[in-house]
N, C-alpha and C positions, 0 to 999 in steps of 0.2 A: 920410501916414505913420502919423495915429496910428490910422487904419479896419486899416493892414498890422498894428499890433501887436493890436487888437482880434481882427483874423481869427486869428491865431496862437494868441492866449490861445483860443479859442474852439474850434480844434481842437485843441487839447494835453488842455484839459477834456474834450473828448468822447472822448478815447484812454482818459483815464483809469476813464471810465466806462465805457467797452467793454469794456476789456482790465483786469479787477481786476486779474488774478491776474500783473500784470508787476510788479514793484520797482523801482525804484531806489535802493535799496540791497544791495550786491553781499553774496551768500551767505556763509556762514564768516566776517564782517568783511576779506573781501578788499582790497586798495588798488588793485585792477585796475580798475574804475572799469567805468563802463559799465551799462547794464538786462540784468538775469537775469531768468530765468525762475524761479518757485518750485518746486522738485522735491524728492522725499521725500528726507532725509537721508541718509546711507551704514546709518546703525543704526536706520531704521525699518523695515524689514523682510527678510525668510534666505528662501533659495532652497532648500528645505529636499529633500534626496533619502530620497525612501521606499523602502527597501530591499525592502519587499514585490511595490509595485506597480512598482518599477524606474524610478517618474518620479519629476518635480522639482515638487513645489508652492511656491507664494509668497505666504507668509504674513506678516501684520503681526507685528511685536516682539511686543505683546498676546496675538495668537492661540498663537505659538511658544509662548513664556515659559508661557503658561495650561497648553498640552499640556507642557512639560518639567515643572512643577509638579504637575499631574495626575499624572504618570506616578514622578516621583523621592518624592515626601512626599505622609504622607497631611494633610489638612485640617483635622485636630485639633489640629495645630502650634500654639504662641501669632503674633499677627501680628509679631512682630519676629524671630521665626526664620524665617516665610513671606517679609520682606521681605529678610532675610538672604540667604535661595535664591533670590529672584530676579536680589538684584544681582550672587550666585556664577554663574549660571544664563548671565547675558545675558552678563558677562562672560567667560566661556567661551565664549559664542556669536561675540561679536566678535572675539575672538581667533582664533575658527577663519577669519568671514570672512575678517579681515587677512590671513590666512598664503594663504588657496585665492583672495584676489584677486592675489595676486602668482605665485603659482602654481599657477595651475588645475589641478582633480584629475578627467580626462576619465573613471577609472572610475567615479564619482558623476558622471557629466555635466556639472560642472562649477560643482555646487551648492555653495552658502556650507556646507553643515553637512548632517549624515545626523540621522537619527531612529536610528539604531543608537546603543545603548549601549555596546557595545563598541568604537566609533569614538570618538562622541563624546559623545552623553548621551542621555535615554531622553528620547521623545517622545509622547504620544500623541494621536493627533486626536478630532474629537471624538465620535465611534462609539464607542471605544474607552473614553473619559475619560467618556461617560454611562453606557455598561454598568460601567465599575468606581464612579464615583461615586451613579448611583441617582438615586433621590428628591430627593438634595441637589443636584446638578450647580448648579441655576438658581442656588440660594444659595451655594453653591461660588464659580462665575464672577461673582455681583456680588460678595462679599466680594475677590475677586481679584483685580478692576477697580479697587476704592478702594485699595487696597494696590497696587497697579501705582501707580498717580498718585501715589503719594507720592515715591518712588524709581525713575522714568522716566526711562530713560538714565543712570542712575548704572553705575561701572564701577570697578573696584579696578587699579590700576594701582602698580608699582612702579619706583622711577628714571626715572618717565615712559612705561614701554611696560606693554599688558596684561598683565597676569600669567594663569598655568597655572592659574586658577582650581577645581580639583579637587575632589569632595570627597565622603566614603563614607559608607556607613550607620552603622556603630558602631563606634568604635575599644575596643582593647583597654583603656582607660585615659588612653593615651597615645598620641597621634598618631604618626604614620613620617615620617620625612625620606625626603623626593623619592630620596636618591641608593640609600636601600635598598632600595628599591622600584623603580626605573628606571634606577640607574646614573650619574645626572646631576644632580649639586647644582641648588640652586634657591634660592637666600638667602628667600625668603619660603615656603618649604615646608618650615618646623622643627618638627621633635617638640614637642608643648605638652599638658600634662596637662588629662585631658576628663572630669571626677570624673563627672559624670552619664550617661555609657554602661554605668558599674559597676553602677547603679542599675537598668538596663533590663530587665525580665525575657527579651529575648532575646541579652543581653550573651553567655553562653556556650550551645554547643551542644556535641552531642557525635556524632562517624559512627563507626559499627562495622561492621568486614570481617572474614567467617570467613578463615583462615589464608591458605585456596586465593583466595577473591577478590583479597586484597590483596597475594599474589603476583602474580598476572593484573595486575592494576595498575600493580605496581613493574616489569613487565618489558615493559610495553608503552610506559612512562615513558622506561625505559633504551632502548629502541629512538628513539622520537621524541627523545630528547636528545640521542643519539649517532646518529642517523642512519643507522641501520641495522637490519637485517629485526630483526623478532621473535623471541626465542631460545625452545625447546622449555621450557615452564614447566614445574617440578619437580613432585612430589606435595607438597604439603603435609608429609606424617607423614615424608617423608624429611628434612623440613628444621628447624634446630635457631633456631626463630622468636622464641623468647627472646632469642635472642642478636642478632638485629637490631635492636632497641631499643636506639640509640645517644643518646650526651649531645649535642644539637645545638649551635650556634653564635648565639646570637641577639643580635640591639640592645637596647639600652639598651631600645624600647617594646615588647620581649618579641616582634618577626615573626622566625621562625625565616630564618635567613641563608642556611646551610649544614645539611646533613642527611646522613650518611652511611649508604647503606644496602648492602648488600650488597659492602663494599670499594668503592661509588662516593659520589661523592656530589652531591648535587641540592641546587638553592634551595628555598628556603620556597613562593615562587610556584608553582615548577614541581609537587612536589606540593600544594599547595594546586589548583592542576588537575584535575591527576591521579585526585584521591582525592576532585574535588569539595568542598571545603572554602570554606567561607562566608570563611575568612581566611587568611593566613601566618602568625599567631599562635598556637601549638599546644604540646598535649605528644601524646604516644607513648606508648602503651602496650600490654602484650600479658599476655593471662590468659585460661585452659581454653578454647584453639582459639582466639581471636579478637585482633584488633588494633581500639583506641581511639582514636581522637582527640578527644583534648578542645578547642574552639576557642574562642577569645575576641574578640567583636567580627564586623564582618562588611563586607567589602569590603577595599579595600588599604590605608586607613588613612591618606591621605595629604591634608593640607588639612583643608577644615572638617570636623569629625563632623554628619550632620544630626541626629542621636540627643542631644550634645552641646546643639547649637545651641536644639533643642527647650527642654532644659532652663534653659539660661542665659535663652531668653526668659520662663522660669516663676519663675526669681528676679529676673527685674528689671531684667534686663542689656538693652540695646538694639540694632537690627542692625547700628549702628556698631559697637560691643561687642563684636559675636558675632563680626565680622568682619576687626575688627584682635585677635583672642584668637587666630584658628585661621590669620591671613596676616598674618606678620610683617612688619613696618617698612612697610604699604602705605596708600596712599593711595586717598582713595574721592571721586569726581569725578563731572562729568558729563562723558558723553563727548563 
């Protein structure tokens, strides 16, 4: 008996020496008991679809995160605003996963997340993220690498589920509530004043349309809003263009709500479209031929400011700081 328990002991040792990579202890502190296998975590790496080349690459968390930071902020940031955007960054990333593992999206293939901005956030690989970054790139990505490791796998979570982590280039001052911007509250997407976007020298712009363009504009508007053909656009000199400069409707953080133009009227977004506009945050104007727009801020304003965030990391604030300032009542965890 005791050579049976020798042999036993003697190959269970040699298992373990064969086979490192098995545990015995079960993954996620499961109680299911039993040897697992070690495999990469749910949030180690996106199945990322490149709208260019119409495939799906599979990238690590690192690589992702590198290219959405490459691509959304430039470098110069202090590192608790960098770390700020990551944890906003991956955060939004897992949240898309969650929602497209429960319900695959076959015209992305079936990918965790797009490199389109207008889907989900801006990406760039690294072609892309060397021609924009230069010379620096290599100091770029180790600075990026140590700041990764700090805040790996953290994720802002609210009530317990990911939050709609958002979040724009420059707010007017004052952030926008989720529902004025999308129509759909969000208890941690509340207006909160961003004193350091005032500061920015690209805080306000301004776009100017001779009389005729910004007709051509307004009536191509009104067709795509109302769903219907394009109507014969006036001359200009017949039309009395003073008098469409109306007083608009705006929130509290100054994004134009309502706009009336021509007896109809349009949201802030929708011209903001339209007319090309860096915001929904505007005034109107009209003088010798021409219409104005003055704009404040840039992007839809909703969630963190990174323009914002920059600065709070230049006074001293941290990217916990940054991060329960611009997302209300949330919590920041590993994921």
């Amino acid at each position: 008996m005791k050579h049976f328990y020798l042999l036993v002991l003697s190959v269970f040792l040699a298992l373990m020496i064969a086979v490192p990579s098995i545990s015995l202890i079960p993954r996620g502190g499961s109680d299911s008991g039993g040897i697992s296998i070690n495999e990469p975590e749910f949030g180690d790496s996106f199945n990322v679809y490149m709208h260019d080349s119409g495939e799906v690459q599979t990238l690590s968390a690192e690589d992702y995160l590198f290219g959405v930071i490459a691509g959304e902020i430039s470098f110069d940031y202090g590192d608790e605003a960098i770390k700020a955007q990551i944890i906003a960054s991956y955060t939004f990333a897992m949240r898309r996963k969650e929602q497209r593992a429960a319900e695959p999206n076959a015209s992305i293939l079936n990918a965790d997340i797009t490199d389109d901005y207008t889907i989900d956030q801006n990406y760039l690989d690294e072609t892309a993220a060397r021609e924009k970054l230069g010379d620096s790139y290599d100091s770029c990505r180790s600075r990026f690498s140590d700041l990764m490791k700090e805040v790996e796998g953290m994720c802002m979570r609210y009530d317990g589920e990911l939050i709609l982590a958002v979040y724009h280039a420059i707010s007017g001052g004052r952030t926008e509530s989720c529902a004025n911007v999308w129509g759909s509250e969000l208890p941690y997407l509340q207006p909160v004043e961003s004193v350091g976007d005032l500061l920015d020298p690209n805080y306000m712009t301004t776009v100017t349309y001779t009389a005729q363009e910004f007709l051509q504009r307004l009536y191509e508007m009104d067709a795509a809003v109302s769903g219907t053909e394009i109507q014969a656009v006036p001359d200009a000199s017949t039309v009395d263009c003073a008098a469409m400069v109306t007083q608009p409707v705006c929130s509290d953080s100054g994004t134009v709500l309502q706009y009336t133009l021509n007896s109809k009227t349009y949201t802030g977004q929708q011209m903001r479209d339209y007319f090309s506009l860096r915001s929904a945050n505007f005034d109107l104007a009209y003088a010798d031929g021409n219409f104005t727009f003055t704009v404040r801020g840039y992007g839809h304003c909703v969630g963190m400011s990174q323009t914002g965030a920059k600065y709070m990391a230049e006074q001293g604030s941290s990217y916990e700081e940054i991060l329960n300032w611009y997302y209300t009542d949330i919590t920041i965890e590993q994921y």
